[in-house]
PDB file of the backbone (N, CA, C, O) and the ligand in Angstrom, with CONECT records:
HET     ZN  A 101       1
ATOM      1  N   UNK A   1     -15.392  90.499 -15.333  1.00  0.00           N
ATOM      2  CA  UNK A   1     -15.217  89.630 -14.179  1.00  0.00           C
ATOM      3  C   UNK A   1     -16.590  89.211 -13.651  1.00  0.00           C
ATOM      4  O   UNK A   1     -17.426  90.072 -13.379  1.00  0.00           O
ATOM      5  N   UNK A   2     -16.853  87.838 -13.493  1.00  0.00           N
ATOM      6  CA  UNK A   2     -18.370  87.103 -12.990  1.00  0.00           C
ATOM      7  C   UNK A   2     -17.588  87.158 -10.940  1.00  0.00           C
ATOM      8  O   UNK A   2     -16.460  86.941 -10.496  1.00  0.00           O
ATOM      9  N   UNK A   3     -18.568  87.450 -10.446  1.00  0.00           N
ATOM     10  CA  UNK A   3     -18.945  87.767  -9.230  1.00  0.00           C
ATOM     11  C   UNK A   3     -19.856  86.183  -9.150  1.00  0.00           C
ATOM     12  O   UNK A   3     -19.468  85.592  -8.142  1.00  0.00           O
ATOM     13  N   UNK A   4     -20.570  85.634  -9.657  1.00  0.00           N
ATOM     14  CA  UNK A   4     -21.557  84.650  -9.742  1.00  0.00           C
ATOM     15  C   UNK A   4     -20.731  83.326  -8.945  1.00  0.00           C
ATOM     16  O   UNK A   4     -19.635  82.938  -9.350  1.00  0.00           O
ATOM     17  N   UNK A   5     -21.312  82.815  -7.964  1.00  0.00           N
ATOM     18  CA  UNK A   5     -20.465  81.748  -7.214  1.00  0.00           C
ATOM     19  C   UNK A   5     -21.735  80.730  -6.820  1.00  0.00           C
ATOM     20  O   UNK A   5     -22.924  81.047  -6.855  1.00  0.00           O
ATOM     21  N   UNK A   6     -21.246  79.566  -6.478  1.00  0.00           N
ATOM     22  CA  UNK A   6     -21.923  78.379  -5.472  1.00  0.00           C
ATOM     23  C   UNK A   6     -22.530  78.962  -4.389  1.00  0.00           C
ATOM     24  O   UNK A   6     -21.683  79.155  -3.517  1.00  0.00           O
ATOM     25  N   UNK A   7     -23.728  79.363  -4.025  1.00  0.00           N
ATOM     26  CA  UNK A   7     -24.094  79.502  -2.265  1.00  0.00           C
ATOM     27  C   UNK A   7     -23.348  78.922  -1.290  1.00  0.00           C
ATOM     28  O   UNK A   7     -23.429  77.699  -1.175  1.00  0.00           O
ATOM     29  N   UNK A   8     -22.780  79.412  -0.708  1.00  0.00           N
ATOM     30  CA  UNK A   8     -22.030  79.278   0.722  1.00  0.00           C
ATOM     31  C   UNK A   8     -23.329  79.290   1.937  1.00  0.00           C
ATOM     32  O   UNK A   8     -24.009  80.272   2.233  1.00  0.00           O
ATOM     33  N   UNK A   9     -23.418  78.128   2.425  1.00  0.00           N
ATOM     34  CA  UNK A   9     -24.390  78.111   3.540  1.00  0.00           C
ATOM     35  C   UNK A   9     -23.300  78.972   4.905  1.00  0.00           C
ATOM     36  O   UNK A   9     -23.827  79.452   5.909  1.00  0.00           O
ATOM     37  N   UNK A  10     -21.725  79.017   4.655  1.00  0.00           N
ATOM     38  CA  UNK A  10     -21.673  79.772   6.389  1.00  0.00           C
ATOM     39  C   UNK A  10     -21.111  81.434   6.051  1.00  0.00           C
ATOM     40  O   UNK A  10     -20.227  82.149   6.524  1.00  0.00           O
ATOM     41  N   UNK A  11     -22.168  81.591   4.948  1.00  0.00           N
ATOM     42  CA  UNK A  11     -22.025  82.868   4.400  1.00  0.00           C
ATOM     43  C   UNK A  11     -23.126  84.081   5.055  1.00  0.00           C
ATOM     44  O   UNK A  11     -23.839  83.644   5.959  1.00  0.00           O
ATOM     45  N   UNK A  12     -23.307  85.381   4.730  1.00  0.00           N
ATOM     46  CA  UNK A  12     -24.466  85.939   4.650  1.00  0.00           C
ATOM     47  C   UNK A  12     -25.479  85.355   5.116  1.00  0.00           C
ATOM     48  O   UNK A  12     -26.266  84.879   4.299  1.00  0.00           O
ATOM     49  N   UNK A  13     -25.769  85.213   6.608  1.00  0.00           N
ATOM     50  CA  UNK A  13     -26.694  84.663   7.760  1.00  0.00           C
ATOM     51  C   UNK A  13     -27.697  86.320   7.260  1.00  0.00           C
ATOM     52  O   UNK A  13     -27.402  87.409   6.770  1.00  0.00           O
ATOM     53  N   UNK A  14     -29.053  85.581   7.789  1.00  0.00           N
ATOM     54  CA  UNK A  14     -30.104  86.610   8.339  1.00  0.00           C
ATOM     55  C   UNK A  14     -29.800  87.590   8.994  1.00  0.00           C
ATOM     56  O   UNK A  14     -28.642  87.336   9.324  1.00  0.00           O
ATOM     57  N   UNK A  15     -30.144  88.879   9.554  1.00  0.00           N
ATOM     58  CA  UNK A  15     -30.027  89.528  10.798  1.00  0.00           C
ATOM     59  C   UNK A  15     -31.297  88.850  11.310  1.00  0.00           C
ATOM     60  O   UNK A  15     -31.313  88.084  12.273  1.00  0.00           O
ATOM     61  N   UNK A  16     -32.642  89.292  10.386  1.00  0.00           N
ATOM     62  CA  UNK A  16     -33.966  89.682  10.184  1.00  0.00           C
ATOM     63  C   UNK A  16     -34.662  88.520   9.971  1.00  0.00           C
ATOM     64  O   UNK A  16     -34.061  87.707   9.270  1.00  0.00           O
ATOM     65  N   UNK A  17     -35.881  88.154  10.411  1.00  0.00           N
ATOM     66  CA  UNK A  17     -36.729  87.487   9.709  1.00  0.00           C
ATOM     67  C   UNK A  17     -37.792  87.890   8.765  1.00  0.00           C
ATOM     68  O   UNK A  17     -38.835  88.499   9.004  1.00  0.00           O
ATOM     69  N   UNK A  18     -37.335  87.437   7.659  1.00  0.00           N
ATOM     70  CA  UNK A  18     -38.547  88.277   6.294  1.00  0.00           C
ATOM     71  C   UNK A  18     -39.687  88.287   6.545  1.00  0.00           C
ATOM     72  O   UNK A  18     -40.436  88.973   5.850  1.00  0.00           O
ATOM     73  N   UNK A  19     -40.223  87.472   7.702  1.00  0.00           N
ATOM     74  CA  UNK A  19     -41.752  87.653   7.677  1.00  0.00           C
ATOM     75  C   UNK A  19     -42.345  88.416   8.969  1.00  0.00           C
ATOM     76  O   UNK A  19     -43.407  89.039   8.962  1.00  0.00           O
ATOM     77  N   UNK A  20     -41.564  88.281   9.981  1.00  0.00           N
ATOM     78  CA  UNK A  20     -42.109  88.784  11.339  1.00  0.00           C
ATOM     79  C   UNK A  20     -40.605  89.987  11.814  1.00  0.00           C
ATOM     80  O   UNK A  20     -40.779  90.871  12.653  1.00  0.00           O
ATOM     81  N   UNK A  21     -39.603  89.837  11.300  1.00  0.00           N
ATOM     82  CA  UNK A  21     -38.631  90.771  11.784  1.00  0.00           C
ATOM     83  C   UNK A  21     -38.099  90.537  13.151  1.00  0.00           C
ATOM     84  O   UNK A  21     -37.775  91.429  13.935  1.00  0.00           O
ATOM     85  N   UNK A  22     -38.032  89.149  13.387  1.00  0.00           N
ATOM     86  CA  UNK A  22     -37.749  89.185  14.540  1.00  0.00           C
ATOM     87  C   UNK A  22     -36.205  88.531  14.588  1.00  0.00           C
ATOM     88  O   UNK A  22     -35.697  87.946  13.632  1.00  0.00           O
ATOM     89  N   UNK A  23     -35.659  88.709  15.682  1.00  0.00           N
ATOM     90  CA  UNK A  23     -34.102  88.300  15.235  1.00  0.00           C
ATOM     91  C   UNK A  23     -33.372  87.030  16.149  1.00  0.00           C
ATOM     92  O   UNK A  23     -32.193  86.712  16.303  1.00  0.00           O
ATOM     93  N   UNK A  24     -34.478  86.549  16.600  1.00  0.00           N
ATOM     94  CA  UNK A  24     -34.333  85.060  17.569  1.00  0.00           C
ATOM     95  C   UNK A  24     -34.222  83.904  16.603  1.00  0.00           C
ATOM     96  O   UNK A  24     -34.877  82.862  16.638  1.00  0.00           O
ATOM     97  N   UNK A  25     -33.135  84.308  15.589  1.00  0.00           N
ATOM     98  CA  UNK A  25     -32.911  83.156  14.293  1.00  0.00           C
ATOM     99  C   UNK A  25     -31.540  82.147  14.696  1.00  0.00           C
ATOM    100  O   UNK A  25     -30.426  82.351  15.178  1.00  0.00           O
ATOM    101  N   UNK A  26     -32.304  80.954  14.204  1.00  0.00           N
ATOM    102  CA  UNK A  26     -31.804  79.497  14.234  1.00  0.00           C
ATOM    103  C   UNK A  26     -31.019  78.717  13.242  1.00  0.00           C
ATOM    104  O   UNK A  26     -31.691  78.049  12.456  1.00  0.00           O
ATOM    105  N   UNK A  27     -30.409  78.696  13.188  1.00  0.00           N
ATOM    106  CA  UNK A  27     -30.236  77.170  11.852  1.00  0.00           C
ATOM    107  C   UNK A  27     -30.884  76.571  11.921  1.00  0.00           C
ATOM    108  O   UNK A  27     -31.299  76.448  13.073  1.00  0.00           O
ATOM    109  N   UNK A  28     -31.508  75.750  10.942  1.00  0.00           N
ATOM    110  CA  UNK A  28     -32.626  74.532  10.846  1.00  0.00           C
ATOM    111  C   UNK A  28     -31.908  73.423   9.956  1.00  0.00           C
ATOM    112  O   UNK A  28     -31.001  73.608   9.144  1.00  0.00           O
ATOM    113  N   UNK A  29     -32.610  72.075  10.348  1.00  0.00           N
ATOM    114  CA  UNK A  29     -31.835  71.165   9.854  1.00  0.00           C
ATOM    115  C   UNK A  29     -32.685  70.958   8.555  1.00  0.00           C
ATOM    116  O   UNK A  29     -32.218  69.963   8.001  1.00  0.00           O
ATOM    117  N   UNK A  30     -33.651  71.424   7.882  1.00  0.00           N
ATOM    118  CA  UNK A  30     -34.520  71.237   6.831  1.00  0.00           C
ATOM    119  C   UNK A  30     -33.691  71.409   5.580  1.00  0.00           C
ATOM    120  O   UNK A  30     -34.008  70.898   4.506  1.00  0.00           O
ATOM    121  N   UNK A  31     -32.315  72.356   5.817  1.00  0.00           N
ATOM    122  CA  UNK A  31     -31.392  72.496   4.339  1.00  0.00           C
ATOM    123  C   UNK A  31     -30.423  73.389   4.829  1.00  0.00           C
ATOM    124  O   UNK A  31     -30.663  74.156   5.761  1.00  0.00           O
ATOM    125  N   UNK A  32     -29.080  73.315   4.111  1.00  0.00           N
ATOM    126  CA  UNK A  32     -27.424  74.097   4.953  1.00  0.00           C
ATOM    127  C   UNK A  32     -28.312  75.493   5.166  1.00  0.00           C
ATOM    128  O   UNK A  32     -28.319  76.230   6.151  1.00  0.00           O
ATOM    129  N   UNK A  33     -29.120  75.625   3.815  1.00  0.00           N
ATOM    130  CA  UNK A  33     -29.181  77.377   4.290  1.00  0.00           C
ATOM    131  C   UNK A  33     -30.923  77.548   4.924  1.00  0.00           C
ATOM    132  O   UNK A  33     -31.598  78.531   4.620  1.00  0.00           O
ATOM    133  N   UNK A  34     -31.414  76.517   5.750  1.00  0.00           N
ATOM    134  CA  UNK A  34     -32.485  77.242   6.343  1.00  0.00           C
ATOM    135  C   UNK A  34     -32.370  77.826   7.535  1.00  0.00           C
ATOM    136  O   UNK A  34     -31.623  77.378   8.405  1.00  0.00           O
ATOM    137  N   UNK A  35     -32.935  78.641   7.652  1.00  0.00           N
ATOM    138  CA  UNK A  35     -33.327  79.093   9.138  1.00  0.00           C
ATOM    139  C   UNK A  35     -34.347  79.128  10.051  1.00  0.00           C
ATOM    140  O   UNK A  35     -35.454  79.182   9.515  1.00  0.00           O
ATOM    141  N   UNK A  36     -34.352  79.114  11.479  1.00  0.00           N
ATOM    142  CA  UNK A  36     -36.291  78.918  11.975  1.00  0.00           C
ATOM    143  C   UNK A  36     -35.914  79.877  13.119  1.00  0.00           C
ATOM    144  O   UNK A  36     -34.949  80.020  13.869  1.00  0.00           O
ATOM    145  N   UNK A  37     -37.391  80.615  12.870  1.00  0.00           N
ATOM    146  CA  UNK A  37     -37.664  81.979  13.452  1.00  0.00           C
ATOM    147  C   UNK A  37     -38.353  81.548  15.080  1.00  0.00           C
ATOM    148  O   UNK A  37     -39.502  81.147  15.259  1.00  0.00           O
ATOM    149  N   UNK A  38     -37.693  81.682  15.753  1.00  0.00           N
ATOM    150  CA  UNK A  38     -38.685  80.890  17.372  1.00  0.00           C
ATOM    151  C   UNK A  38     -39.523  82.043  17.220  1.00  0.00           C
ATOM    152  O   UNK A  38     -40.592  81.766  17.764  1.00  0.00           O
ATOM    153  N   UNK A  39     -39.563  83.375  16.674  1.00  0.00           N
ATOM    154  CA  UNK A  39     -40.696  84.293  17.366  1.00  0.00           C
ATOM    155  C   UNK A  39     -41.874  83.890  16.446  1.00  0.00           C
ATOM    156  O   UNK A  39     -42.955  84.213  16.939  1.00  0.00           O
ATOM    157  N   UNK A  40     -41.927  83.533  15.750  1.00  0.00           N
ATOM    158  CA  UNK A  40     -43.265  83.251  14.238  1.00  0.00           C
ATOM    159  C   UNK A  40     -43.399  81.780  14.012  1.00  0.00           C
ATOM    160  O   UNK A  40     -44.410  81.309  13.491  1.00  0.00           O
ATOM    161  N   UNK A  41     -42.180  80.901  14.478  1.00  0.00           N
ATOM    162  CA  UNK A  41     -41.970  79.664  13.856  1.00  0.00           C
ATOM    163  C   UNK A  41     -41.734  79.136  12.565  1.00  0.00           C
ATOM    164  O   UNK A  41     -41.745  77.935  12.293  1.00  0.00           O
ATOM    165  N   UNK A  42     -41.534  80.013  11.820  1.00  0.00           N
ATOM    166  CA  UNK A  42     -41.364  79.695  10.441  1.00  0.00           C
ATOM    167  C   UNK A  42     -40.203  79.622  10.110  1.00  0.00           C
ATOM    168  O   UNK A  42     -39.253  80.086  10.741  1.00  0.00           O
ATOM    169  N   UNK A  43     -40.155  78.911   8.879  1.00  0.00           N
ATOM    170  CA  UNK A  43     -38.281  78.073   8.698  1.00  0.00           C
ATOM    171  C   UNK A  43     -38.554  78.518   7.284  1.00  0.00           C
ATOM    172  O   UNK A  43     -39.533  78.156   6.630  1.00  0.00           O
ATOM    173  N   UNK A  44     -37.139  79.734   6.660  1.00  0.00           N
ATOM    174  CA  UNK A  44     -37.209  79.553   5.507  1.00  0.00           C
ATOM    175  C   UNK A  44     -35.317  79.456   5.345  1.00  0.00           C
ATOM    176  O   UNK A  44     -34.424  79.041   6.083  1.00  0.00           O
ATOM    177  N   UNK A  45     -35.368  80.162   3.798  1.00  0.00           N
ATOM    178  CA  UNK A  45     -33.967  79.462   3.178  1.00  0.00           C
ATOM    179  C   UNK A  45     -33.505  80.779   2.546  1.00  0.00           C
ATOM    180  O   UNK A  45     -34.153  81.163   1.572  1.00  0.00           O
ATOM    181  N   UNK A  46     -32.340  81.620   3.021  1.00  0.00           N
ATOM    182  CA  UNK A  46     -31.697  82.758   1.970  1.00  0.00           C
ATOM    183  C   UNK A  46     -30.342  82.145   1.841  1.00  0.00           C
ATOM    184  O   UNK A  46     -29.619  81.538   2.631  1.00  0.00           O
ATOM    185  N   UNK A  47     -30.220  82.542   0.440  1.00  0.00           N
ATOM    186  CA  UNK A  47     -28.993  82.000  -0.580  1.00  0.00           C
ATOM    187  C   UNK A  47     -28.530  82.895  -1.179  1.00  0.00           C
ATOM    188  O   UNK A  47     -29.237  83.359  -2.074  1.00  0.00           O
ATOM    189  N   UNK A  48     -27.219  83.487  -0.952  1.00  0.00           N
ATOM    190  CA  UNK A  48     -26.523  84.400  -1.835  1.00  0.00           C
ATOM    191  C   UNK A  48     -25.652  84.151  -2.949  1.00  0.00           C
ATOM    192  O   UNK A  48     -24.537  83.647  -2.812  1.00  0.00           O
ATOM    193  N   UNK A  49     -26.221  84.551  -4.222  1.00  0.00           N
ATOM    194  CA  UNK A  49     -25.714  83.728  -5.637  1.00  0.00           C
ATOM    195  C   UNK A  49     -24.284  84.208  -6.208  1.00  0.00           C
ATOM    196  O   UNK A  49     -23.450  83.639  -6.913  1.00  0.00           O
ATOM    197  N   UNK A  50     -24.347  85.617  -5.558  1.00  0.00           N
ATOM    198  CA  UNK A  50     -23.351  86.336  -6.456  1.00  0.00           C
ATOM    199  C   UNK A  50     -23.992  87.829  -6.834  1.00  0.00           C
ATOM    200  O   UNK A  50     -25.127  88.079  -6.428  1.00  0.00           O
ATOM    201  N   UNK A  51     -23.419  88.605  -7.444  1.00  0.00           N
ATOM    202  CA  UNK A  51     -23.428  90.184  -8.239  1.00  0.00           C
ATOM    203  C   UNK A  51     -23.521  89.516  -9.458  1.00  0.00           C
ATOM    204  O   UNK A  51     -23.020  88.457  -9.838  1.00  0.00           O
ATOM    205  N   UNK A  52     -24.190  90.255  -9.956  1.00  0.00           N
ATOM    206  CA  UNK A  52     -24.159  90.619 -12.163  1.00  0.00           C
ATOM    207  C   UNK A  52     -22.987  91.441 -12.284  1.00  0.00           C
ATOM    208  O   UNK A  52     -22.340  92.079 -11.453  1.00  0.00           O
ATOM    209  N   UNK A  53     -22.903  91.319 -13.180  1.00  0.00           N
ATOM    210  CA  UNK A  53     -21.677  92.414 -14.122  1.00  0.00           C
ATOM    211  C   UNK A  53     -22.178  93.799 -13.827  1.00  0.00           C
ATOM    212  O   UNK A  53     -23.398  93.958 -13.763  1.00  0.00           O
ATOM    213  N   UNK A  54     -21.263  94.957 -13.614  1.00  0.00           N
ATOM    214  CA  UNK A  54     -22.186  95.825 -14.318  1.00  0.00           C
ATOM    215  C   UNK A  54     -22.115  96.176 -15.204  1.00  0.00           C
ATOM    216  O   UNK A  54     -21.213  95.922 -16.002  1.00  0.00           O
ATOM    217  N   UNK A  55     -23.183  96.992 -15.399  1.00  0.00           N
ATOM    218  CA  UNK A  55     -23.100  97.458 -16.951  1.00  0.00           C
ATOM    219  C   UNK A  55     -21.892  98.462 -17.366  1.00  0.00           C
ATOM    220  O   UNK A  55     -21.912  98.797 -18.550  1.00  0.00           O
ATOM    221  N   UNK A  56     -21.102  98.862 -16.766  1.00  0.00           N
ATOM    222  CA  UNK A  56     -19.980 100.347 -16.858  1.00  0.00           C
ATOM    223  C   UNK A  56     -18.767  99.898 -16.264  1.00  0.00           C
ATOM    224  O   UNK A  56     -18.559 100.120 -15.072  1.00  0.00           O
ATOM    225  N   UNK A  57     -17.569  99.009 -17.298  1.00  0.00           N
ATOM    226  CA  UNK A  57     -16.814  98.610 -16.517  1.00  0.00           C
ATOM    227  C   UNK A  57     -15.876  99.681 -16.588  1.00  0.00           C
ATOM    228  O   UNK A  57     -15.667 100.153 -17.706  1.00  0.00           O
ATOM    229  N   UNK A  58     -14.824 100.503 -14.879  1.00  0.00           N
ATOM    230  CA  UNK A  58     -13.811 100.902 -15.078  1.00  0.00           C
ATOM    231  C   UNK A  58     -12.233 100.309 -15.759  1.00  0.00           C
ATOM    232  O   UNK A  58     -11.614  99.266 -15.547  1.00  0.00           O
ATOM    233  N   UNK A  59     -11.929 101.554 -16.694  1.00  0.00           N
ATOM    234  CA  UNK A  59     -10.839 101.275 -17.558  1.00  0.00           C
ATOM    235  C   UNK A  59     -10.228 100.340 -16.334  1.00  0.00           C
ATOM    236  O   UNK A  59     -10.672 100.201 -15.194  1.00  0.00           O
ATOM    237  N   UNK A  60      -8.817  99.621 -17.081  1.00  0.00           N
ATOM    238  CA  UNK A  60      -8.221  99.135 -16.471  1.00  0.00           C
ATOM    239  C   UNK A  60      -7.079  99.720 -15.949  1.00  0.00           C
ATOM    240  O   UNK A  60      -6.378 100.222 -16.828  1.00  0.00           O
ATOM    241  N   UNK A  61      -6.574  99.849 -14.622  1.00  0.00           N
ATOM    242  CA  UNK A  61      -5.499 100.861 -14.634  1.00  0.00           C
ATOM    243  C   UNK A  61      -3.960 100.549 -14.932  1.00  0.00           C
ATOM    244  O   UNK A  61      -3.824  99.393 -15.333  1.00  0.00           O
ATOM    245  N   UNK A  62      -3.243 100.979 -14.879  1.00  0.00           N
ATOM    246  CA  UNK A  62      -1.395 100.785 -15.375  1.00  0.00           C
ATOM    247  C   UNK A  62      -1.002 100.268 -14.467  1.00  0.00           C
ATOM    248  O   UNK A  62      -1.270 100.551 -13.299  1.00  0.00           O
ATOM    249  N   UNK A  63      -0.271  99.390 -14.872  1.00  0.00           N
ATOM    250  CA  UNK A  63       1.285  98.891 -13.647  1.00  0.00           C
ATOM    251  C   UNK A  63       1.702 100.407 -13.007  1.00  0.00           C
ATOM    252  O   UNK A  63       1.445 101.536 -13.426  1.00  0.00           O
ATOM    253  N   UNK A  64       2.264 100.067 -12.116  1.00  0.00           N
ATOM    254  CA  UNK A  64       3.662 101.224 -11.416  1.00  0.00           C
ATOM    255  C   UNK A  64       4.487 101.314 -12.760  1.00  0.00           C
ATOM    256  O   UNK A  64       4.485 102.353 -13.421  1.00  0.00           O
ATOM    257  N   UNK A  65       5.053 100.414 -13.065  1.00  0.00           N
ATOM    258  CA  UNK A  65       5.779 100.650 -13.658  1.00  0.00           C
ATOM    259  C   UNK A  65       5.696 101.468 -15.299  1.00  0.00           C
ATOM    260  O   UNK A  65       6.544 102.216 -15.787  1.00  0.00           O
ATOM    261  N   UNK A  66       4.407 101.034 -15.887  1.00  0.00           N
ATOM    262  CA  UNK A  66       3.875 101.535 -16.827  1.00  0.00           C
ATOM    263  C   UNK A  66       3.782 102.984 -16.604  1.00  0.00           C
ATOM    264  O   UNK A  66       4.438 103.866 -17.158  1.00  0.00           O
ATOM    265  N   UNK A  67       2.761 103.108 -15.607  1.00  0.00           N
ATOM    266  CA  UNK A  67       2.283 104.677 -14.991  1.00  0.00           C
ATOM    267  C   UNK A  67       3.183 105.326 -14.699  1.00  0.00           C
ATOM    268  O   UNK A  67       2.746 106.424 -14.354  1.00  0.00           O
ATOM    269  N   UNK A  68       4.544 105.281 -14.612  1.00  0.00           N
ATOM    270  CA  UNK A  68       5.697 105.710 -14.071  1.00  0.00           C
ATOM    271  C   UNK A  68       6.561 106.452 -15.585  1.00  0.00           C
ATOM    272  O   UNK A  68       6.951 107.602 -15.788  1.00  0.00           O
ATOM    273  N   UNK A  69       6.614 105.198 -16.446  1.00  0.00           N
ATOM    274  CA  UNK A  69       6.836 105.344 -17.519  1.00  0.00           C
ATOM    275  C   UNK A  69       6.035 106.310 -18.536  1.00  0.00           C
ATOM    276  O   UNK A  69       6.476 107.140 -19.332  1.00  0.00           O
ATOM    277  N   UNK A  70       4.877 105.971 -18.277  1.00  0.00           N
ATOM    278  CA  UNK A  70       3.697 106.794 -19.105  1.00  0.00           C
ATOM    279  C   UNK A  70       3.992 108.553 -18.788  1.00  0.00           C
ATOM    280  O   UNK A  70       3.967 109.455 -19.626  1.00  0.00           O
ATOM    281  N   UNK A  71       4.273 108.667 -17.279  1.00  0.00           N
ATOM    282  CA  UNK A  71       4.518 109.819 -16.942  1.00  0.00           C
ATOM    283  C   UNK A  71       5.739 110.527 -17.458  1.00  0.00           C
ATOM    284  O   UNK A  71       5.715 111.665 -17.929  1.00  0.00           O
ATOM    285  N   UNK A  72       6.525 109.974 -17.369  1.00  0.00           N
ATOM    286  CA  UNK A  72       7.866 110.366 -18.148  1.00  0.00           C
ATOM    287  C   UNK A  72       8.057 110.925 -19.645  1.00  0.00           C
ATOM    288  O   UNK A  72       8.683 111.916 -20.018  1.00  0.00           O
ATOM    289  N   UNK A  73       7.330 109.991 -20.379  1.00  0.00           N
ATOM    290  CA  UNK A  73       6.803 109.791 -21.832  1.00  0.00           C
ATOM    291  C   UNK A  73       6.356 111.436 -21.650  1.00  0.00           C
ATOM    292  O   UNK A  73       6.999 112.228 -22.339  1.00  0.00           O
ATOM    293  N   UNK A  74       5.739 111.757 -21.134  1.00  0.00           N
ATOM    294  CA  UNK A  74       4.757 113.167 -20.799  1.00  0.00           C
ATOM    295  C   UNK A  74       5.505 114.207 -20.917  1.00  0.00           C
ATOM    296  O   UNK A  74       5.305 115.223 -21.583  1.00  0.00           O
ATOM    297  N   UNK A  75       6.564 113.869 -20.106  1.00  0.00           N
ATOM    298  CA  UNK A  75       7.124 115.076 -19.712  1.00  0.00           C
ATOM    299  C   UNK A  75       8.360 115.353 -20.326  1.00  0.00           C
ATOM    300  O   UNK A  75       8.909 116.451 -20.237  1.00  0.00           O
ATOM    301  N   UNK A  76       8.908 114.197 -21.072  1.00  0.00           N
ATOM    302  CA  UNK A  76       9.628 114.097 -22.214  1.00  0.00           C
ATOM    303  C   UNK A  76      11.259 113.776 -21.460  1.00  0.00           C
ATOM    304  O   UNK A  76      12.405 113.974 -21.865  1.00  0.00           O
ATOM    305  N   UNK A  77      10.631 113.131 -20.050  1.00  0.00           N
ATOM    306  CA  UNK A  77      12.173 112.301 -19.826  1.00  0.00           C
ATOM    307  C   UNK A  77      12.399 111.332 -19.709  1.00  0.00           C
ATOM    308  O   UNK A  77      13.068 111.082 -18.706  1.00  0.00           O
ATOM    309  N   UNK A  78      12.064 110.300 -20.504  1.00  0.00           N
ATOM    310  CA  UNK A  78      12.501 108.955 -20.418  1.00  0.00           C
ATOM    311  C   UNK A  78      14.004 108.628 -20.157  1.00  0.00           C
ATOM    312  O   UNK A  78      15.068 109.078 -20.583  1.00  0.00           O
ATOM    313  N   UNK A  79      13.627 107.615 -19.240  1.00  0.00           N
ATOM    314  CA  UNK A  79      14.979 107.067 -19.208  1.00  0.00           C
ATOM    315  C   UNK A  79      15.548 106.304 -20.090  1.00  0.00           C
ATOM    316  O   UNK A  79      15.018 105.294 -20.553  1.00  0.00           O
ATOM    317  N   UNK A  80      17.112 106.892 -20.508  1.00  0.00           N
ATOM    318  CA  UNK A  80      18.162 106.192 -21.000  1.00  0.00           C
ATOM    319  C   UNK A  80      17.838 106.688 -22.686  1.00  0.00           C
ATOM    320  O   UNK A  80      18.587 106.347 -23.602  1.00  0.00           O
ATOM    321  N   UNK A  81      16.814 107.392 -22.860  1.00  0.00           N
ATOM    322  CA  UNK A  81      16.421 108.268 -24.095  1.00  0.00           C
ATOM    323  C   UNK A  81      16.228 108.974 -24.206  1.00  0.00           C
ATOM    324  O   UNK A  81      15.395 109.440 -23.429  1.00  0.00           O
ATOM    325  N   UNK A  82      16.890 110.027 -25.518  1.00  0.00           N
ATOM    326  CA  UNK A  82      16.707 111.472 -25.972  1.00  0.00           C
ATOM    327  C   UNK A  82      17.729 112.093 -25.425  1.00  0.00           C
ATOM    328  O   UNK A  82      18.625 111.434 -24.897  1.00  0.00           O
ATOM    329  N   UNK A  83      17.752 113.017 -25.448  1.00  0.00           N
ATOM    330  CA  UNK A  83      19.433 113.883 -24.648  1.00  0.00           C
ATOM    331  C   UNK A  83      20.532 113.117 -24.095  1.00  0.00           C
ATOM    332  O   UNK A  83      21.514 113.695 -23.629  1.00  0.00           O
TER     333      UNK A  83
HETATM  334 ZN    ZN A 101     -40.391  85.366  12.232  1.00  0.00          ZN2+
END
């Protein structure tokens, strides 16, 4: 499964400003995703792309109904079979 998407500008806002840390942050009209810092004055741009894969995907798990079945299979009572 790709996690990887379009940047959403009314996504994942700043808290922080990367350069001075200050948190008196603006929208700026310079681009959807800039921002301007009144404490430093500086206007920059964060864009969130998406996650990578990881490397270790978990198995996939069973239906109810499978897992239900699977259990049965186990224990040797299926329904509507054997005895
Ligand atoms: Zn700043």
């Amino acid at each position: 499964m790709r996690f990887r998407r379009k940047p959403n500008p009314n996504r994942n806002h700043p808290q922080y400003c990367p350069y001075c840390a200050g948190e008196n942050l603006f929208p700026d009209e310079e681009t959807e995703f800039a921002w301007a810092c009144k404490e430093c004055a500086r206007v920059f741009s964060v864009m969130f792309h998406g996650q990578d894969d990881s490397e270790h995907q978990p198995a996939q798990s069973l239906s109810t109904n499978d897992a239900l079945r699977a259990s049965l299979a186990r224990k040797g009572e299926l329904p509507g079979g054997g005895k």
